[in-house]
C-alpha positions as CSV (number, residue, x, y, z in Angstrom):
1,X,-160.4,35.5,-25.0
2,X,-159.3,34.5,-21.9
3,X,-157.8,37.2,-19.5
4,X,-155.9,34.6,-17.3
5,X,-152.3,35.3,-17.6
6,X,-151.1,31.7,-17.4
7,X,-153.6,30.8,-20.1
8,X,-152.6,34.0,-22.1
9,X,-148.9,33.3,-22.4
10,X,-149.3,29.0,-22.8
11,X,-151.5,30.2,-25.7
12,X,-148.7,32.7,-26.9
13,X,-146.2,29.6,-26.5
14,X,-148.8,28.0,-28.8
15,X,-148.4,30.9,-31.3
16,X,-144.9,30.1,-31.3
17,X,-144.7,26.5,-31.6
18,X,-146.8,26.9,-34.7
19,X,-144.6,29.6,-36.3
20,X,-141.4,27.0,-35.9
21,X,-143.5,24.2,-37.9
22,X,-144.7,27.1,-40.5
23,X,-141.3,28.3,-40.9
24,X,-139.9,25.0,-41.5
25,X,-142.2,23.8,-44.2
26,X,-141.8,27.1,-46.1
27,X,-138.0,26.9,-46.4
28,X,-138.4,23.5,-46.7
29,X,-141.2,22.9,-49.3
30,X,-142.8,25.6,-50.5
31,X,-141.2,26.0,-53.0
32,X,-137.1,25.3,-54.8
33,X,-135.8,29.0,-54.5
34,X,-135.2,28.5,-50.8
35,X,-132.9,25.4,-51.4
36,X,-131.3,26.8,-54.5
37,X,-130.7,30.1,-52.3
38,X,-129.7,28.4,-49.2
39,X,-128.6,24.5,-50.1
40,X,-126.4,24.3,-46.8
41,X,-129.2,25.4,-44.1
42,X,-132.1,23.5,-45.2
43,X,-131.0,20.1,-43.1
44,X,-130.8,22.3,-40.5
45,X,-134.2,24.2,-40.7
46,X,-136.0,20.7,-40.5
47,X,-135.8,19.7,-36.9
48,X,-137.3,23.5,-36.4
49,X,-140.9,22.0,-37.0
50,X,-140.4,19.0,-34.5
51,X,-139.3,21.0,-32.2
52,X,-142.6,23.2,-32.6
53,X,-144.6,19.8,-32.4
54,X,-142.6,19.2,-28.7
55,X,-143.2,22.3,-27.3
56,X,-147.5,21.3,-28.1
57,X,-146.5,18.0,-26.6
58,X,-145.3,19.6,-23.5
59,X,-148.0,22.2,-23.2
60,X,-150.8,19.4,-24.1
61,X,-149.4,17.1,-21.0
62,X,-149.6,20.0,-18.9
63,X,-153.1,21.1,-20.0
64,X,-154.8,17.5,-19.7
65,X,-153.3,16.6,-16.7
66,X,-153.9,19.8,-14.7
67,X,-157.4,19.4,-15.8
68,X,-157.8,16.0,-14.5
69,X,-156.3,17.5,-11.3
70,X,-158.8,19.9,-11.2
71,X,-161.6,17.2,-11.6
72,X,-160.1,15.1,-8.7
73,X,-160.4,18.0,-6.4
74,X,-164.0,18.8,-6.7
75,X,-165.8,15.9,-7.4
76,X,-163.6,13.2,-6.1
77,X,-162.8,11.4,-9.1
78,X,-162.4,11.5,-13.1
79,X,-164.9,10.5,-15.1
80,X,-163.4,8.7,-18.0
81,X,-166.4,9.0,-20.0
82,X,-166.5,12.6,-19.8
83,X,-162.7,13.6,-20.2
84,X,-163.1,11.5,-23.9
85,X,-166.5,12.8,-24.9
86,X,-164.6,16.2,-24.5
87,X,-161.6,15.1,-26.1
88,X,-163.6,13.7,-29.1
89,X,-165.9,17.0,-29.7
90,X,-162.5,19.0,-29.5
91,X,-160.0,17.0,-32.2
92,X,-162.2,15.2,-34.2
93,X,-164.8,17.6,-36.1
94,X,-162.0,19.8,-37.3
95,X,-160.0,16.9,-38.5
96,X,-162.9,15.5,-40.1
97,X,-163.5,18.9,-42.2
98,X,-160.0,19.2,-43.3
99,X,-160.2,15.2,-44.6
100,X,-163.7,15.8,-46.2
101,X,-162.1,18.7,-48.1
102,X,-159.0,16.9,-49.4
103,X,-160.9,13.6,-50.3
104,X,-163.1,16.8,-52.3
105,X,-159.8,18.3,-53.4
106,X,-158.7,14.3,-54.5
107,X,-161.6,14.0,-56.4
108,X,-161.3,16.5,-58.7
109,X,-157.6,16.3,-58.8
110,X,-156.5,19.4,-57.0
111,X,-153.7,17.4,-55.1
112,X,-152.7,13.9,-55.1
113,X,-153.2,11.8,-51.7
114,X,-154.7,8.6,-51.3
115,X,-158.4,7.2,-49.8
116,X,-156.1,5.0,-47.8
117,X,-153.7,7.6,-46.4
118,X,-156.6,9.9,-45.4
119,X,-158.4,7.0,-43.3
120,X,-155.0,6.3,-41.9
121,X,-154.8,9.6,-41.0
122,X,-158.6,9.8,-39.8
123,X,-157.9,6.9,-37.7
124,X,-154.8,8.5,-35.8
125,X,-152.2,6.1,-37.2
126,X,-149.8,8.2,-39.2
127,X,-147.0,7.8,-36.8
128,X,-146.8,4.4,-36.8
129,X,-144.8,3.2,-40.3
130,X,-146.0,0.0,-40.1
131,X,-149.4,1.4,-41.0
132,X,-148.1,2.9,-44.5
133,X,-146.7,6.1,-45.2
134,X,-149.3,9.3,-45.0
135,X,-148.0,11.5,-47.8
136,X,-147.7,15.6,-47.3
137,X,-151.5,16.3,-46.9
138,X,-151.8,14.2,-43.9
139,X,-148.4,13.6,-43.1
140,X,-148.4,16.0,-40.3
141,X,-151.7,14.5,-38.3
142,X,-148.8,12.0,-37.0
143,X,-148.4,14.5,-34.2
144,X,-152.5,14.3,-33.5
145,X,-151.9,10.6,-33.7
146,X,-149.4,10.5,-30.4
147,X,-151.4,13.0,-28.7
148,X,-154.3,11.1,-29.3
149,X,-152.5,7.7,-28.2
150,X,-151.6,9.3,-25.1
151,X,-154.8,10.6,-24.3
152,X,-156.4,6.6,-24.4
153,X,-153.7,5.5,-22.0
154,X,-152.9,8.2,-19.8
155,X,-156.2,8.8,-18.3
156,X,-156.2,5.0,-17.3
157,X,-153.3,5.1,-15.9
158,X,-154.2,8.0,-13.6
159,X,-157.0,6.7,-12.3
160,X,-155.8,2.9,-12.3
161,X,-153.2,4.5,-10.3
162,X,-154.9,7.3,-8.3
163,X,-152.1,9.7,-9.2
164,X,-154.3,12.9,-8.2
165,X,-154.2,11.2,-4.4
166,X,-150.2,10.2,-4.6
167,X,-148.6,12.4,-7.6
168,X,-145.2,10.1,-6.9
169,X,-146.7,7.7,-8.6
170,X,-146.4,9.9,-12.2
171,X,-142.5,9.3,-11.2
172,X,-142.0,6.0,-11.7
173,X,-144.5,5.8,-15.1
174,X,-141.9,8.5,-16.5
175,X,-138.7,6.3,-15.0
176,X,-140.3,3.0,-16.8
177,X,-140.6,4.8,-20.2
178,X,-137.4,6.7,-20.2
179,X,-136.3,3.0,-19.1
180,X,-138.1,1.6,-22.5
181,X,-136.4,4.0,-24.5
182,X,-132.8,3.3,-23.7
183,X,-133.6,-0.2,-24.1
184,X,-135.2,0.3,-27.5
185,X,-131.9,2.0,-28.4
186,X,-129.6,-1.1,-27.6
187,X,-131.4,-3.5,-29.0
188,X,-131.1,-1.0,-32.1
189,X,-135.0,-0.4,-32.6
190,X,-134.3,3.2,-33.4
191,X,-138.1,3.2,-34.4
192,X,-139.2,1.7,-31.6
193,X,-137.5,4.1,-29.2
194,X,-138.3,7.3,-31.2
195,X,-142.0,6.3,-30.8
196,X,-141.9,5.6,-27.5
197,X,-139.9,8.7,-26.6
198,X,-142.5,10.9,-27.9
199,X,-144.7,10.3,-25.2
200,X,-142.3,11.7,-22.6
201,X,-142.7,15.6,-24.0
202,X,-146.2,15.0,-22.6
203,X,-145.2,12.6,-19.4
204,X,-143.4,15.5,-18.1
205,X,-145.5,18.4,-18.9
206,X,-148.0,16.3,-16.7
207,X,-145.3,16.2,-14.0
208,X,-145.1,19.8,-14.1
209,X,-148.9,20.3,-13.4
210,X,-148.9,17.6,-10.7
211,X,-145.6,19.3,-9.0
212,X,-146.7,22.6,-10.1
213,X,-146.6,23.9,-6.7
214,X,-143.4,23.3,-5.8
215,X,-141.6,23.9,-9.4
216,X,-143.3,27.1,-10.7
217,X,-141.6,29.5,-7.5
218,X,-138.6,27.7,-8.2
219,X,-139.2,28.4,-11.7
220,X,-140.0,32.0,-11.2
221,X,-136.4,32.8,-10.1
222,X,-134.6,31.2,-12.9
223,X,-132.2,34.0,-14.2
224,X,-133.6,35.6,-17.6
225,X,-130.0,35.1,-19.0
226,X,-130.5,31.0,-18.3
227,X,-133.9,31.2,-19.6
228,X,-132.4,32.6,-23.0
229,X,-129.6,30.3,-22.7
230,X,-132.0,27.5,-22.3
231,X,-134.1,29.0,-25.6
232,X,-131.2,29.2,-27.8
233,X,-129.7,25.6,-26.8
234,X,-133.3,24.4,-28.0
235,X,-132.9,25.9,-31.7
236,X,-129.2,26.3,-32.2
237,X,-128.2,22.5,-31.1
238,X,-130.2,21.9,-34.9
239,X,-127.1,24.2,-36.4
240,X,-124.4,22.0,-35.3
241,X,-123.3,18.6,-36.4
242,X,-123.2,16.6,-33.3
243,X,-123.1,13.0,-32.4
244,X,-125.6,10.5,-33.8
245,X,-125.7,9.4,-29.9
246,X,-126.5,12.4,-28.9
247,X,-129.2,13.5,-30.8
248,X,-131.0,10.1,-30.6
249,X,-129.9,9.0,-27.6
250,X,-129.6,12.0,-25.1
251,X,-131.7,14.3,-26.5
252,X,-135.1,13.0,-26.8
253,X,-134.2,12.5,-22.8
254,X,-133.0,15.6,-21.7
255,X,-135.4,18.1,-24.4
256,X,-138.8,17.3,-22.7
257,X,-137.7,18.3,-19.4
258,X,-135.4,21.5,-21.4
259,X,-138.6,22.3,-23.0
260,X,-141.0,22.5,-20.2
261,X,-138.6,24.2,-17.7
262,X,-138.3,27.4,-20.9
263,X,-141.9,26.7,-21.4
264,X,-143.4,27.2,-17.7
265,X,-140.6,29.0,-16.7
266,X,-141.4,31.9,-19.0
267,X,-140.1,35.2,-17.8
268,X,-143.3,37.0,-17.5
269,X,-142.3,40.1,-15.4
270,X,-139.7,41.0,-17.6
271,X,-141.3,43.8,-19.8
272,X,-140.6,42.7,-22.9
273,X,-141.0,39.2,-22.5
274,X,-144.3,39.9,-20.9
275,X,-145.0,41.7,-24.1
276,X,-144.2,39.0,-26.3
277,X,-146.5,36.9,-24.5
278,X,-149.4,38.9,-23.5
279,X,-150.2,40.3,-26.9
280,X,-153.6,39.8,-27.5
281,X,-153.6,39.0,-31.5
282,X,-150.6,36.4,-30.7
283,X,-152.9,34.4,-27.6
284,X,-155.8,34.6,-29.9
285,X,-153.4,33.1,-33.2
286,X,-152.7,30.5,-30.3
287,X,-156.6,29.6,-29.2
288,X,-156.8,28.6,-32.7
289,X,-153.7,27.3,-33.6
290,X,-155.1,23.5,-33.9
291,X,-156.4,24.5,-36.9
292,X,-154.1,26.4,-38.4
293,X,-151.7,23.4,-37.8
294,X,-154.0,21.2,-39.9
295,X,-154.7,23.7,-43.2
296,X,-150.8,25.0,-42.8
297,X,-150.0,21.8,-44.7
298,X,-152.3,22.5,-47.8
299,X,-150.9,26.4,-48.0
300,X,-147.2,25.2,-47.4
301,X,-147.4,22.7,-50.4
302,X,-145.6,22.9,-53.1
303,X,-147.7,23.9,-56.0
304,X,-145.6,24.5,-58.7
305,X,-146.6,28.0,-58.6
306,X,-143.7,30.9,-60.2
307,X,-143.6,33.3,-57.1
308,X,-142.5,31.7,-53.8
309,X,-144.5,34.4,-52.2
310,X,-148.5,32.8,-53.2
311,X,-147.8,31.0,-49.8
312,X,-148.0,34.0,-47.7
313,X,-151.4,34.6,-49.0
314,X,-152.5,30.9,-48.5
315,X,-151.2,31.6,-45.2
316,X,-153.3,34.2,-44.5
317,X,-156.7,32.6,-45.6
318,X,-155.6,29.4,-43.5
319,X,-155.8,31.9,-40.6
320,X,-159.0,33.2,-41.7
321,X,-160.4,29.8,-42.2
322,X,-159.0,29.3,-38.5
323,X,-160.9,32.2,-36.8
324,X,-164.2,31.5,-38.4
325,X,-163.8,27.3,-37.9
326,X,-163.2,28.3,-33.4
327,X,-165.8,30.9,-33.6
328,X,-168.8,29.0,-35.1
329,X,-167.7,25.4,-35.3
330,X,-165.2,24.6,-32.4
331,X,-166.1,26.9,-29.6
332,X,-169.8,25.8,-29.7
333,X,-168.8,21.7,-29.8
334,X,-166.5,22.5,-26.6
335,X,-169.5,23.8,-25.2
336,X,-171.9,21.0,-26.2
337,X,-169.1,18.5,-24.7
338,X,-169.4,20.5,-21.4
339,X,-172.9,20.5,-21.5
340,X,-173.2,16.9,-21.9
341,X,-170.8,15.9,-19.5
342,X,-172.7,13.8,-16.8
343,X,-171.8,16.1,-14.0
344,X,-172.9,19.9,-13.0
345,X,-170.8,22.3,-11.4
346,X,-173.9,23.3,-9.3
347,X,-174.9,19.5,-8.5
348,X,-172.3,18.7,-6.4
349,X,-170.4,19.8,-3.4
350,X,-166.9,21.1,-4.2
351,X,-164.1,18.2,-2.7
352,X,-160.9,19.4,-1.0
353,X,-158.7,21.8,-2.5
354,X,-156.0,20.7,-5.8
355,X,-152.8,20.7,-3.7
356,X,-154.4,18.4,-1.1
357,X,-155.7,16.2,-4.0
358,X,-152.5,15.8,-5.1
359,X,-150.8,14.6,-2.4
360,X,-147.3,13.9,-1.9
């Protein structure tokens, strides 16, 4: 495990994320007692997971991008070849396992899916409806499909448009989408502009590594009660009726940049917030959370079976299945994508420093 603080407490925020999709699909489908028990909170509990899947968006933005940053600065520019090969080696062998062992699980009737949904799924498509629907099993891979949609363009677009030399240029990519959006929503393409709005959760966690600098010290000295403020408006704006307007008009505006302002401006020096996100099991749960996220969905299924507690113990072999899939299957691949990445740290003559690569 990493002993970098930052890295520690994004991966504790990873943790987290991954307990609000979890929560959601146990009330939610696990199994009936929950909606006989609690008929008038189950609406609510849904937007729980998505909300999880945004906070990943935001984190995700702010990985990639900071390491593209990084890459700028000491060799002088991004290699496109390498940033996929990596991204490849990371997201698809442990997708790939989980669809081998469903089309297994098909095949001798264990669950019912489709050969179709899982290639849809395979092929990063199931967040586009046109495509077909996905079904539970693969259902949730719509939030690897945006990721993965974003990771195609983005890269091009920071290189096409040298945003590690001028990082103002990000600001009118994110004005033209948030544009596109409200557009979408007057010509009454609801779809259209939820799509599109997706990609801003990850648009602005990229801002926040290119403007790192200048937002984390401002950051730092939010007020702990605004921070909590800011971390209850997140969840308890589900709990309310409001608006249709609001909720898919303003919010999928104003949330990314709410979510990475709690995200990155995470109260670390208060002790028990420190505590919360420093805890070594919860950072590890975090390192492999991307596999967690993708098994989650076969222990959180309803399965007919008489105690609504079987999913905890599902649960807990997903996490086993987790640790022993990062130790010996995913670490290693990261590795071999580092190792066959074209350039070598000791090869080449270290550039100028991140915050002049960044301009202004």
């Amino acid at each position: 495990m990493n002993d970098n603080p930052r890295v520690r407490y994004i991966d504790a925020w990873r943790f987290y994320a991954i307990g609000l999709v979890i929560i959601s699909h146990i009330l939610e489908f696990s199994h009936s007692i929950y909606a006989e028990m609690l008929p008038g909170l189950i609406w609510r509990i849904h937007p729980l997971g998505p909300l999880g899947v945004y906070i990943f968006f935001c984190i995700s933005g702010y990985v990639i991008c900071r390491g593209m940053i990084k890459e700028v600065a000491i060799y002088g520019t991004l290699s496109l070849r390498d940033f996929y090969l990596r991204r490849v080696l990371r997201i698809a062998p442990p997708l790939l396992l989980y669809l081998f062992v469903l089309g297994v699980m098909l095949h001798t009737g264990m669950i019912e899916t489709t050969v179709p949904q899982l290639i849809q799924s395979g092929l990063f498509l199931c967040n586009i409806d046109l495509a077909g629907q996905c079904g539970w099993y693969v259902g949730h891979t719509w939030s690897l499909a945006f990721e993965e949609q974003f990771y195609v363009v983005f890269p091009l677009i920071f290189v096409g448009m040298r945003i590690a030399a001028k990082r103002r240029k990000l600001l009118p990519v994110i004005g033209a989408l948030l544009a596109a959006v409200v557009l979408a929503h007057l010509a009454q393409q609801a779809a259209l502009a939820d799509y599109l709005s997706m990609f801003g959760y990850m648009l602005w966690g990229c801002a926040f590594a290119l403007y790192e600098d200048l937002l984390r010290p401002l950051l730092k000295r939010m007020p702990m009660a605004l921070w909590c403020g800011l971390c209850a408006l997140l969840i308890g704006v589900n709990f309310v009726a409001l608006p249709m307007f609001l909720m898919e008009g303003i919010y999928p505006l104003v949330a990314p940049v709410i979510i990475c302002a709690v995200v990155f401006g995470t109260p670390l020096h208060q002790p028990l917030v420190g505590k919360l996100f420093g805890h070594a099991w919860l950072t590890y749960l975090g390192q492999i959370s991307y596999t967690i996220y993708l098994w989650q969905q076969v222990a959180t299924a309803d399965h007919g079976f008489t105690s609504p507690f079987v999913v905890f113990a599902l649960l807990g072999g997903v996490v086993l299945l987790a640790h022993v899939s990062y130790q010996y299957v995913e670490r290693p691949l990261i590795r071999l994508g580092r190792r066959w990445s074209s350039r070598r740290d000791d090869a080449v003559t270290p550039g100028v420093p991140i915050a002049d690569a960044r301009g202004a």
